[in-house]
C-alpha positions in Angstrom: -8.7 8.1 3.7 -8.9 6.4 0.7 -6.4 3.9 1.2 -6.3 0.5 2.9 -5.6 -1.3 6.2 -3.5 -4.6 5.7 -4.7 -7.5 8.6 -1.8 -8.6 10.5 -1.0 -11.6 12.4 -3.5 -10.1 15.6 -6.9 -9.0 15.2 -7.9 -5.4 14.7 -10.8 -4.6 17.1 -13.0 -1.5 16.5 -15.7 -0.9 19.2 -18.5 1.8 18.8 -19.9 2.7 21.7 -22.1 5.8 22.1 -21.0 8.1 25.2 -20.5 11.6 26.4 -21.8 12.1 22.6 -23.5 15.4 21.5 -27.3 13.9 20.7 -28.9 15.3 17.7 -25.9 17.6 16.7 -26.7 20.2 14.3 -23.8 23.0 14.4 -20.7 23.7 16.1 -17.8 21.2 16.3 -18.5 17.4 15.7 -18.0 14.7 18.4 -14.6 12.8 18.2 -15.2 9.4 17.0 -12.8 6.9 19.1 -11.5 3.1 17.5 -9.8 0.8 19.8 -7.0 -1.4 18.1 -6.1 -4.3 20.3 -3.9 -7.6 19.9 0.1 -8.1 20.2 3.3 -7.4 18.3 1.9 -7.1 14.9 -0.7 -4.6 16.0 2.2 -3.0 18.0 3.7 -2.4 14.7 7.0 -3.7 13.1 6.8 -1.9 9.6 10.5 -0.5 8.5 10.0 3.4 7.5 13.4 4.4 6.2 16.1 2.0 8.2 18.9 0.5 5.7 22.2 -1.0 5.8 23.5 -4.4 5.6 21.1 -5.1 9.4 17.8 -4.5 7.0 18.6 -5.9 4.1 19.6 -3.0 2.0 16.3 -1.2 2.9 14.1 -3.9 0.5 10.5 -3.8 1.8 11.1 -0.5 3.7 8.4 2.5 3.2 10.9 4.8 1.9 11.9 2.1 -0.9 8.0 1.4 -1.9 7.4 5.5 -2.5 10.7 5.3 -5.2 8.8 1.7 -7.1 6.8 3.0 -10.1 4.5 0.3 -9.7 3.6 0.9 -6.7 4.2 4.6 -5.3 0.7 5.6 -6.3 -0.3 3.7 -3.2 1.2 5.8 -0.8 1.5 9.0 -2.7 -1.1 10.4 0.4 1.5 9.5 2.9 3.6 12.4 1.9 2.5 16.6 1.8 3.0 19.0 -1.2 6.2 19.4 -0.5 7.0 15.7 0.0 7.7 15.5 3.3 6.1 12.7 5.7 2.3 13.7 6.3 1.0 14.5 9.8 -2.6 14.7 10.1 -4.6 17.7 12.2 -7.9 15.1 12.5 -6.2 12.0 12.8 -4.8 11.5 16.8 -3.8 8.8 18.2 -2.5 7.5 22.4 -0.4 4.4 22.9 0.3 3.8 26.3 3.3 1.6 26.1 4.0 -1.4 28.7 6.2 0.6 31.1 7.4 3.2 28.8 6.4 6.7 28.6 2.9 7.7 26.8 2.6 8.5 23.1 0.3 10.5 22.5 -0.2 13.0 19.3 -1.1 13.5 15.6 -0.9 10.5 13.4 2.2 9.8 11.5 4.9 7.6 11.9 6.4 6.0 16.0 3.0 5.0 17.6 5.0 1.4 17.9 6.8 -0.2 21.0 10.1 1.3 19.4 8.8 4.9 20.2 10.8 6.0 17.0 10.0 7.7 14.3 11.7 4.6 11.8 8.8 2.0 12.5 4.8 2.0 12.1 1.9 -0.7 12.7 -1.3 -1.2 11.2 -2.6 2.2 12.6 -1.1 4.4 10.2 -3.5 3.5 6.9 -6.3 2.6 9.3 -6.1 6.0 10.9 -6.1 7.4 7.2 -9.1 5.4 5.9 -10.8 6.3 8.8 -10.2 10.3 8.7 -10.7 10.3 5.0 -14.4 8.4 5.5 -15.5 10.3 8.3 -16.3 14.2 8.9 -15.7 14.0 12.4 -12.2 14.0 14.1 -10.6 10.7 14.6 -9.0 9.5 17.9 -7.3 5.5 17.9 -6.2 4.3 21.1 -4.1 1.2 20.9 -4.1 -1.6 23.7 -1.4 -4.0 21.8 1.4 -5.7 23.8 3.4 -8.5 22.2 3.4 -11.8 23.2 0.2 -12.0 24.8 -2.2 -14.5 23.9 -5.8 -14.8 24.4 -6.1 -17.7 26.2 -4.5 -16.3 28.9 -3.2 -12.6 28.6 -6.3 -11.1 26.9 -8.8 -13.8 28.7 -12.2 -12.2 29.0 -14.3 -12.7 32.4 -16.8 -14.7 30.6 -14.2 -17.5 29.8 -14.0 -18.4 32.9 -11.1 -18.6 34.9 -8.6 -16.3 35.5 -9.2 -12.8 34.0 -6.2 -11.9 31.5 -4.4 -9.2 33.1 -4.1 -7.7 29.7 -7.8 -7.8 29.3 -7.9 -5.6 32.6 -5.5 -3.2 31.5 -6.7 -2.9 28.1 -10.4 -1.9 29.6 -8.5 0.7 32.0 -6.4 1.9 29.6 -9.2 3.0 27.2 -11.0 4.5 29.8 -8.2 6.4 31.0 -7.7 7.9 27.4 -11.1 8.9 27.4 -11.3 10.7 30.8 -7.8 12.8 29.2 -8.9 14.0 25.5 -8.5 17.2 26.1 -5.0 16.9 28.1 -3.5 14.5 25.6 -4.9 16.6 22.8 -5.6 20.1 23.7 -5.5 20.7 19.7 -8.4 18.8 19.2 -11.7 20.8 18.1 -14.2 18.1 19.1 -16.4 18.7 21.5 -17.3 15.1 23.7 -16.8 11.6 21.8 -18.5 8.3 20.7 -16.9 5.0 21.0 -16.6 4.2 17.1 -15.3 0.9 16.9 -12.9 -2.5 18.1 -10.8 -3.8 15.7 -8.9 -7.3 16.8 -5.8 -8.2 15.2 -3.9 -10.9 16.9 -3.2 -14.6 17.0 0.4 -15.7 17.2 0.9 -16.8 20.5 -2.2 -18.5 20.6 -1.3 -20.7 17.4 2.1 -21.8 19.3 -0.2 -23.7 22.0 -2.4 -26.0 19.7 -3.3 -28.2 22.8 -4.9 -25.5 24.5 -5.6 -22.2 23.1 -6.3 -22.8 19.4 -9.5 -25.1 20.5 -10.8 -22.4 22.9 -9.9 -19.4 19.9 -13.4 -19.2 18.6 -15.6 -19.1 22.0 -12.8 -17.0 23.8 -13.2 -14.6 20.7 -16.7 -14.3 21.1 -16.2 -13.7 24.4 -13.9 -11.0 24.4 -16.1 -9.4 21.8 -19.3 -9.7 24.4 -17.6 -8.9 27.1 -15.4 -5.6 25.9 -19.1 -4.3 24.6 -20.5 -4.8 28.3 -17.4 -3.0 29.9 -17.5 -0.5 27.5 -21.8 -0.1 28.0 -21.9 -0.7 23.6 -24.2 -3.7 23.1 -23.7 -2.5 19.3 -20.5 -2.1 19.1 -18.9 -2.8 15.4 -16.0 -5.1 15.1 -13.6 -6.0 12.7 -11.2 -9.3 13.3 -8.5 -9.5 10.9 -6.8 -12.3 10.3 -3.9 -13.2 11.5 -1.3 -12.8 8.7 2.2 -14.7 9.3 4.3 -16.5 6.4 2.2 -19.5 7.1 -0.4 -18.4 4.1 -0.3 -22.3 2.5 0.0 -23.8 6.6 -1.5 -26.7 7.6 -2.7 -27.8 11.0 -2.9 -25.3 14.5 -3.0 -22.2 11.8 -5.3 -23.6 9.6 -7.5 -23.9 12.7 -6.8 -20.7 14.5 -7.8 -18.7 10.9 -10.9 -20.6 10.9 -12.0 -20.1 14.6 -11.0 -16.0 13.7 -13.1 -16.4 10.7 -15.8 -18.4 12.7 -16.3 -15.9 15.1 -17.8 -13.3 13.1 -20.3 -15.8 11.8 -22.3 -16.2 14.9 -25.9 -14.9 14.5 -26.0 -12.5 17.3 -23.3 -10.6 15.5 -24.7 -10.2 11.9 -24.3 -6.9 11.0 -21.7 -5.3 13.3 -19.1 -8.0 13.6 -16.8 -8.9 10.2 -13.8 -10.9 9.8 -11.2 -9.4 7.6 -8.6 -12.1 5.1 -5.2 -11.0 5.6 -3.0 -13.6 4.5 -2.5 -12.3 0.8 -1.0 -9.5 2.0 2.8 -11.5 3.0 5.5 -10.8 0.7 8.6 -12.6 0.4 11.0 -12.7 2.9 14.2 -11.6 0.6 12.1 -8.4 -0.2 12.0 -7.6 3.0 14.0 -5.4 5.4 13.8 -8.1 8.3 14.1 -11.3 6.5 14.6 -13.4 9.4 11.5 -12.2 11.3 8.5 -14.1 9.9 6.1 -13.3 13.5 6.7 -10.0 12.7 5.6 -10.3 8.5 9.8 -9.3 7.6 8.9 -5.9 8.9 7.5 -5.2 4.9 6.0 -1.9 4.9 3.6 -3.1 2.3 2.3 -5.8 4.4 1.8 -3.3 7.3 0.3 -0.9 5.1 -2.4 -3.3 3.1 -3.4 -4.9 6.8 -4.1 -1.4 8.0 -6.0 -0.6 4.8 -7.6 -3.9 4.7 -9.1 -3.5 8.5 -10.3 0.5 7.7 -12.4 -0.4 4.8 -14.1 -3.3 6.8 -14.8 -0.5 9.9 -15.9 2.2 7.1 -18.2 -0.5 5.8 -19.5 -1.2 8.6 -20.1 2.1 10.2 -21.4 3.5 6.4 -21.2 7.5 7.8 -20.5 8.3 4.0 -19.6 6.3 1.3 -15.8 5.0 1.2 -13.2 7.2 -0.3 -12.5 6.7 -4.4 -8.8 5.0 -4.8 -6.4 7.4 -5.2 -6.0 8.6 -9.1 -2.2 10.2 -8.3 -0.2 10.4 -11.0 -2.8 9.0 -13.2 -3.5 10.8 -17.2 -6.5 13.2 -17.1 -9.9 11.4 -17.9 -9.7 12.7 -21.2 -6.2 11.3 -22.0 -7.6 7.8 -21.7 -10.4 8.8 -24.2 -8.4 10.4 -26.8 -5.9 7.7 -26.3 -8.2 5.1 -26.9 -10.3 6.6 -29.8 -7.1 7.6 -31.7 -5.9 3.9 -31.1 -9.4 2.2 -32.5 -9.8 5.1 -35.4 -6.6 3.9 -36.6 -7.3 -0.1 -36.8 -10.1 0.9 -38.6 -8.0 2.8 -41.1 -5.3 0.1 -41.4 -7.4 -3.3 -40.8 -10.5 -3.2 -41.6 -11.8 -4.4 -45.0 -15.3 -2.1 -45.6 -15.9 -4.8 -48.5 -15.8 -7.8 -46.2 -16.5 -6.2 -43.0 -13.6 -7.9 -41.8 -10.1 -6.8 -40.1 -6.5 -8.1 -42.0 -4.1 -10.2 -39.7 -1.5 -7.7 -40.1 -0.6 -4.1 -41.4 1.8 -6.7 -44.4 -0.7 -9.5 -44.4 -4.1 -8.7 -45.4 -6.2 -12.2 -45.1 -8.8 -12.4 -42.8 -7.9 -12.5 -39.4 -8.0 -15.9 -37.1 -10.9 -16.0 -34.5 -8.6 -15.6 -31.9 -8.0 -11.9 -32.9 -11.7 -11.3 -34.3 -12.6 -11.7 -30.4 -10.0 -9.3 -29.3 -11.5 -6.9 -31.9 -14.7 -7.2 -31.0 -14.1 -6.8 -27.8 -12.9 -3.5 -28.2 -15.6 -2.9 -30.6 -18.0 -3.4 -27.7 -16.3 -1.2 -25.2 -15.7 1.5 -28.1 -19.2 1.5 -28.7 -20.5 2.3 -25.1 -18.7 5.9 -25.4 -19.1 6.7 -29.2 -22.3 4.5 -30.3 -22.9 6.0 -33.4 -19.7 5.2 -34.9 -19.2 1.5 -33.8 -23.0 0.1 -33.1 -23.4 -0.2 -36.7 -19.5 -1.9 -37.2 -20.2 -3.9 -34.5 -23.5 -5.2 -36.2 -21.8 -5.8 -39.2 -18.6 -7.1 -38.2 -20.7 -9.6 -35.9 -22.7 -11.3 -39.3 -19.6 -11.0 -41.6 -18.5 -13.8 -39.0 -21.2 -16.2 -39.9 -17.9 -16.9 -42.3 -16.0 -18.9 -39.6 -19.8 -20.6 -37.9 -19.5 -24.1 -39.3 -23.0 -25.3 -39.3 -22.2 -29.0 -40.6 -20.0 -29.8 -37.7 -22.0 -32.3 -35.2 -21.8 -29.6 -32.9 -21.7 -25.9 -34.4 -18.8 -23.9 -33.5 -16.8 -21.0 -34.8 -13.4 -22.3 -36.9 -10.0 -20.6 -36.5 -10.4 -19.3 -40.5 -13.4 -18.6 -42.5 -15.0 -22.2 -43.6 -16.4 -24.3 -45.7 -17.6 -26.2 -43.0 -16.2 -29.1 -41.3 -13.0 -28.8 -42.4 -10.7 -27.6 -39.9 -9.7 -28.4 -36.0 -11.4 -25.7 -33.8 -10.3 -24.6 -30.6 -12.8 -24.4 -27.9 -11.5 -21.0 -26.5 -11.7 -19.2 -29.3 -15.4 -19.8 -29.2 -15.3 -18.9 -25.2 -13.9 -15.8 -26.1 -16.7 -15.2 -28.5 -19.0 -16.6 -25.9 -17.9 -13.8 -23.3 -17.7 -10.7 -25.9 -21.2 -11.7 -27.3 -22.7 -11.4 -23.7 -21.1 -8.0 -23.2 -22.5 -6.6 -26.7 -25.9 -8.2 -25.4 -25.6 -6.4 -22.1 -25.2 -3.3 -24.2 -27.4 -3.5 -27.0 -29.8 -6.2 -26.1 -30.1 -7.4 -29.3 -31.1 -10.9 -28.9 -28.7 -12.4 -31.8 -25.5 -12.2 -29.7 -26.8 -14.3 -26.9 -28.5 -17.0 -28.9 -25.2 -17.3 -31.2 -23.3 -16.7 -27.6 -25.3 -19.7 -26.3 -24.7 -22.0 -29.4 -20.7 -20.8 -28.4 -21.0 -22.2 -25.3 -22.8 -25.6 -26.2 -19.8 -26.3 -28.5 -17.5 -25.5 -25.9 -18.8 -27.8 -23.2 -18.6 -30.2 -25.9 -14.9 -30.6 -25.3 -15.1 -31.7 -21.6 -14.8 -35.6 -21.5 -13.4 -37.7 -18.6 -9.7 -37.8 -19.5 -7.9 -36.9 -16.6 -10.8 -36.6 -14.7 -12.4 -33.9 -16.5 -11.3 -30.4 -18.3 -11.8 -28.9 -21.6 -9.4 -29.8 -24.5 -7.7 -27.3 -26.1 -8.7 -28.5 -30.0 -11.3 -30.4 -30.9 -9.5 -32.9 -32.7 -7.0 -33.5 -29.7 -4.3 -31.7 -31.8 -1.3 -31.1 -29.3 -3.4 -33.5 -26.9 -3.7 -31.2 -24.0 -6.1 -29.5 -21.7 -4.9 -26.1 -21.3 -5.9 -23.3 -18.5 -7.3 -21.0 -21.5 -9.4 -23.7 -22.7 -11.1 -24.1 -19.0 -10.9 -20.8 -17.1 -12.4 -18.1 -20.0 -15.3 -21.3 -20.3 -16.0 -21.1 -16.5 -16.5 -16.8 -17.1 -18.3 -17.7 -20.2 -20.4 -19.8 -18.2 -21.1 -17.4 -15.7 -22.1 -14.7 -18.0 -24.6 -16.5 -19.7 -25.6 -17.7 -16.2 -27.0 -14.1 -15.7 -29.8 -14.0 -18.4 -30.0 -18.3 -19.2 -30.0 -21.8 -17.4 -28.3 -20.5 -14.1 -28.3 -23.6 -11.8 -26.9 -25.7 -14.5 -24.1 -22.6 -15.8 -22.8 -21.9 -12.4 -22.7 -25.9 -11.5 -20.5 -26.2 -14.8 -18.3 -22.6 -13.9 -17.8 -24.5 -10.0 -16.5 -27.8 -12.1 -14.3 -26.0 -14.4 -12.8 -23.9 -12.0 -12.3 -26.7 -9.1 -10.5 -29.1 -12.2 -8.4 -26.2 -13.6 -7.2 -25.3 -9.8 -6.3 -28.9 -8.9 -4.6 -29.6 -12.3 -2.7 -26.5 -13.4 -2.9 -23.8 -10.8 0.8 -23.6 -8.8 1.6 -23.0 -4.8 2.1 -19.4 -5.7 -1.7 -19.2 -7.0 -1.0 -18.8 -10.5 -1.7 -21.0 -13.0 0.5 -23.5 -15.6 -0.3 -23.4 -19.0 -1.5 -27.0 -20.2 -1.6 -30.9 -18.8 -0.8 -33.3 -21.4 -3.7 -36.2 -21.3 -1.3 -39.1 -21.9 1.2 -39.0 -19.4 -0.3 -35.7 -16.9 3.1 -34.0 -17.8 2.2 -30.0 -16.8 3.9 -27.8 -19.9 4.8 -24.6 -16.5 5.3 -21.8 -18.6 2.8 -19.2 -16.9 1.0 -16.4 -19.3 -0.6 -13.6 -17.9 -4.1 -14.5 -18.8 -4.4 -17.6 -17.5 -4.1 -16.3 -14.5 -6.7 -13.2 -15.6 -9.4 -16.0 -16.4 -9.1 -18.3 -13.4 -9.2 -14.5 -10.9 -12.2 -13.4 -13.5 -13.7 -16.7 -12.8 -13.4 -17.5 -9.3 -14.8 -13.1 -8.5 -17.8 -14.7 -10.9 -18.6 -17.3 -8.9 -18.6 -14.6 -6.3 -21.0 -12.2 -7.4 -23.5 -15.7 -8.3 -22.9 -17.5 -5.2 -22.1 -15.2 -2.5 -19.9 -17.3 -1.4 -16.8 -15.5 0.6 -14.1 -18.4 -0.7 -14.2 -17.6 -4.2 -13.5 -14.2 -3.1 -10.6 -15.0 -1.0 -8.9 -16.9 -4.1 -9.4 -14.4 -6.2 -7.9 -11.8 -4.1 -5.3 -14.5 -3.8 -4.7 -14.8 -7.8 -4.3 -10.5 -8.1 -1.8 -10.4 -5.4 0.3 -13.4 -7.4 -0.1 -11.5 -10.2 2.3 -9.0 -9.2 5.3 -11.4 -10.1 3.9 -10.7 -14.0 5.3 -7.0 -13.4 8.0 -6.3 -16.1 10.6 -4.5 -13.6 11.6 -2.0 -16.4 8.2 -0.8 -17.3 6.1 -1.3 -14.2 3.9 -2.9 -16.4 3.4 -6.7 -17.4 6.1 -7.8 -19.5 3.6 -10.5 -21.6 2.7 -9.0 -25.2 -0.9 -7.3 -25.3 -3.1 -10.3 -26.7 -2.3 -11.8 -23.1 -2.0 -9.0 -20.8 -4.8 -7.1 -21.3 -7.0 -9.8 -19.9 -4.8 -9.5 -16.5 -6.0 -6.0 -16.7 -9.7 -6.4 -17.1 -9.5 -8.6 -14.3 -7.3 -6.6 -12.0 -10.4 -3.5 -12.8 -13.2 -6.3 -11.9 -11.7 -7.2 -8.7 -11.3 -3.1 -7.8 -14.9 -2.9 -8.5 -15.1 -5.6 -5.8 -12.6 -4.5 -3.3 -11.7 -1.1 -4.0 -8.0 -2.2 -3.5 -6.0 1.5 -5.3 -2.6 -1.0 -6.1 -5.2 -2.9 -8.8 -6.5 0.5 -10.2 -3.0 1.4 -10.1 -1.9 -1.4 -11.8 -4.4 -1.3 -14.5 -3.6 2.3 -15.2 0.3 2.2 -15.6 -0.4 -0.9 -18.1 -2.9 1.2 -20.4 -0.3 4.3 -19.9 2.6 2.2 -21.4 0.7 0.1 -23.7 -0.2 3.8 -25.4 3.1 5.3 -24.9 4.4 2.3 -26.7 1.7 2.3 -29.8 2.5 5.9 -30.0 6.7 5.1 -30.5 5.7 1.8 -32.5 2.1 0.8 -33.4 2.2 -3.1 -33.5 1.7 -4.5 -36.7 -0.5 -7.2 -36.0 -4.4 -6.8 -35.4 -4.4 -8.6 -31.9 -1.6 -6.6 -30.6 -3.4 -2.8 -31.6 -7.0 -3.9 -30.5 -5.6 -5.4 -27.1 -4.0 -1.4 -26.9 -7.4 -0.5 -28.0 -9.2 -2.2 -25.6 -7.1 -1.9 -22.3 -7.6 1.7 -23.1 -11.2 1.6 -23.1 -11.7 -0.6 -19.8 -10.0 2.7 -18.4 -12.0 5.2 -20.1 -15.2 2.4 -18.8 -13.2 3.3 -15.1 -13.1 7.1 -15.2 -16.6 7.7 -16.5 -20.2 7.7 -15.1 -21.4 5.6 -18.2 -18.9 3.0 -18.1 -18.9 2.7 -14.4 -23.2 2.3 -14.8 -22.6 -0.6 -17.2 -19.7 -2.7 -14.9 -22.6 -2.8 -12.3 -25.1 -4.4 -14.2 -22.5 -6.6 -16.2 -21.0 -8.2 -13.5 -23.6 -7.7 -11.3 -20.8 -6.4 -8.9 -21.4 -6.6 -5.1 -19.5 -3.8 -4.1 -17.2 -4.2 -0.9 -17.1 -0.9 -0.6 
């Protein structure tokens, strides 16, 4: 399964335990690979399939709504057969025995839940998906979930102390009574004996509403339980995966700030390292009026989305850490053919070269009307696209490239104090500069480096990024302004967060220690001063009185997730990961309802893009390759019904378009890797 597992408010545990397995198995049928999945309500499952009406909300949130949204229908597109109806799986089975209710026990799809319907679904349902899609073997999930049990006292393991949990008890019997009846509960099942595969722990609610008592003992009752379920279950080895507990409390303070970082601490301890991760889950809440179920917050609204992500979330963490094969591609659905994103985008950069560019000057016009030089802001949007054009058709735009790159010397003012590019060509010393064009420079230099390595565009990328640091002073406690001469007299987001990537890129080859120190400061003063409660970021502070000009543009938000996955692949350092996760799911509320696609003009937006395809590369997460695609699809369809007339606007087209043709090819996907030295979550 190629899709992912979204962590809920309990912990997903997946324990691997070798037994009754075929040793040394050459031919004949594979063993069936069991996963436990144990915690409370959540894990029970309270995802809305297809229920409407005035009691849910008019179906918002519901499965059945998600397939019909454009923007996001790719996502579940596997969820349904060729002839569209619900999918059940032959390899996929899973047993629930409910707390005294009859047993479930069949093929995955939908009513493995306490409701025993066939309108609700838990975490299960995309887990049991990612796990048949990564795994040759059959696939058999046996849940041990009841809700409103808590592990201080329900699920207490033996070495605690005190009081066994009763819940403990019965989820130990219940997985070895599934395991002595495989073949009764699934006579369709082809596998000959079974392996324990893996725990997966998703729980934490009740435990968070006793903050005197349990949320102090979370950590060593979790490590516990973890011990103590591998002894029972004879798997001293055995892989878990702890997801975190999800709940409308994302932002909260206090007894769930604690209980997330005792869930989070557990995984750390060194006798685990390597078979025991802890899964963020908290990005994965979405609003309570989209919701079908928008007065039940412990149970995430009932948002099929949320259900779905946990369940994806906690299958990619187990297929990680069981590595049988690498993990699934995202699902391409009802993306263009390869080759559509390559015509689309040579036909897009063929044609600014027939309408912009200047073979005299080896510049590009401002517009198809007004033919004077373009500003730098544009040239680094063109040159960007230059870049990406040339890693697919070299001989064509190398030597442009090369060219376009000196005819720039134009706008390099040498007899400033500090050298930096101006917004026109110059005389020198003339005009007010704006630090980000020269970040944008700065970044788009390092890529033709990375590419080329041609030593020019680093050193002139380096001089770049001395003049850009130049503009940090002390004023409001830091930050980059946005001109050099103070014109407008603010710091703005795009003057700090595209320094931090710059930063970071030259970091790679130059000065590391000092780069990534001056990435962490940018990024820690742009967060504190501009970034909002729903992670994305304002555009400017004014110095003099701290007023925060709120109007929010797609790249901001681009740079700052760009930066923070940067800091990421330098520092290894999970946080930065986290908030950048955090950033691409905010960045949903860009989403132009109309189009599916963002609604900000392409000079901003295609920024969001290339960071929603860095962080894929990084998580693997198909709504962010998704979402990439449908922008690049309707930025072409709209070039073809109306080619902007502006420069920036057609080599923005031009250059979403490639980043997609970079996605869909062996070439491009080889030169990601090295460039942002991507460490793969896969």
């Amino acid at each position: 399964m190629r899709h992912r597992i979204v962590l809920m408010t309990t912990l997903l545990f997946v324990a691997v335990v070798a037994r009754h397995t075929l040793a040394h198995q050459t031919s004949g049928p594979l063993s069936l690979k069991v996963f436990i999945l144990a915690g409370q309500s959540n894990m029970e499952g309270q995802a809305v399939v297809d229920l409407a009406g005035k009691d849910y909300n008019d179906a918002k949130g519901t499965l059945v709504t998600l397939t019909k949204d454009p923007a996001k229908q790719d996502l579940f597109k596997h969820l349904k057969d060729s002839q569209g109806k619900w999918r059940v799986r032959d390899d996929v089975w899973i047993r629930y025995q409910r707390e005294d209710r009859p047993l479930l026990a069949g093929p995955l799809t939908f009513g493995f839940t306490s409701y025993g319907d066939q309108h609700h679904f838990g975490p299960e349902l995309q887990f049991g998906h990612i796990m048949g899609d990564a795994l040759e073997n059959e696939v058999l999930l046996i849940k041990t979930a009841w809700g409103g049990k808590s592990l201080y006292a329900d699920f207490r393991p033996p070495s605690s102390g005190g009081t066994t949990g009763p819940h403990y008890t019965l989820m130990i019997q219940q997985v070895r009574e599934a395991l002595a009846n495989i073949k009764k509960d699934f006579p369709k099942s082809k596998a000959e004996g079974y392996e324990l595969a893996g725990f997966v722990w998703y729980h934490g609610w009740n435990d968070g509403c006793d903050p005197k008592h349990a949320v102090p003992e979370y950590e060593t009752n979790l490590v516990n339980l973890i011990k103590d379920v591998r002894k029972d279950l004879a798997a001293p080895n055995l892989p878990v995966v702890i997801g975190e507990i999800t709940g409308p409390w994302v932002q909260a303070t206090g007894e769930w700030d604690l209980l997330r970082k005792a869930q989070a601490a557990a995984a750390t301890h060194p006798e685990f390292a390597g078979n025991v991760v802890f899964v963020p889950t908290h990005d994965f809440v979405r609003k309570s009026e989209d919701s079908p179920n928008p007065g039940h917050a412990h149970h995430e609204f009932g948002n099929a989305e949320t259900y779905f992500l946990v369940g994806d979330a906690l299958g990619k963490a187990m297929a990680r850490l069981l590595k049988p094969q690498p993990l699934p591609a995202a699902p391409v659905a009802t993306s263009p053919p390869q080759t559509n994103f390559v015509k689309a985008a040579a036909k897009v950069t063929a044609s600014i070269q027939k309408g912009f560019y200047n073979d005299k000057t080896g510049l590009y016009a401002q517009s198809l009307t007004n033919r004077d030089p373009e500003f730098m802001w544009g040239n680094g949007v063109m040159f960007s696209a230059l870049v990406a054009a040339a890693r697919h058709d070299p001989a064509t735009y190398l030597p442009i490239l090369d060219r376009f790159f000196t005819s720039m010397d134009r706008y390099w003012d040498t007899k400033s104090k500090v050298p930096g590019y101006e917004p026109a060509p110059t005389q020198g010393d003339g005009h007010d500069k704006y630090y980000d064009d020269n970040q944008w420079m700065v970044i788009t230099f390092m890529e033709a480096y990375d590419l080329t390595q041609d030593v020019k565009y680093m050193n002139r990328a380096k001089e770049a990024l001395t003049f850009s640091l130049s503009g940090w002073d002390d004023s409001l406690s830091g930050g980059i302004w946005w001109h050099e001469k103070h014109k407008d007299g603010s710091k703005n987001t795009c003057a700090n967060a595209p320094a931090a990537v710059a930063c970071l890129r030259v970091a790679r080859y130059a000065d590391a220690p000092a780069n990534i120190d001056w990435a962490r400061k940018l990024v820690k003063w742009t967060a504190s001063h501009l970034q909002d409660k729903d992670a994305r970021y304002f555009d400017n502070i004014r110095v003099k009185d701290s007023r925060v000009n709120k109007g929010k543009v797609t790249y901001n938000s681009g740079l700052m997730l760009r930066a923070n996955l940067g800091l990421y692949y330098a520092t290894k350092e999970e946080p930065f990961l986290t908030e950048a996760r955090r950033i691409g799911a905010a960045a949903g509320a860009f989403i132009d309802k109309k189009t599916g696609a963002y609604g900000d003009p392409k000079r901003f937006s295609h920024l969001l893009v290339e960071a929603d395809l860095a962080l894929y590369r990084t998580t693997n997460d198909p709504a962010l390759l998704a979402r990439a695609k449908k922008n690049a699809q309707v930025a072409w369809s709209q070039w073809q019904s109306s080619p902007p007339k502006e420069l920036i606007e057609q080599a923005a087209i031009a250059r979403m378009l490639w980043l997609l043709v970079d996605q869909e090819t062996e070439v491009g996907r080889a030169f990601w890797a090295k460039m942002d030295g991507s460490v793969s979550l896969k």
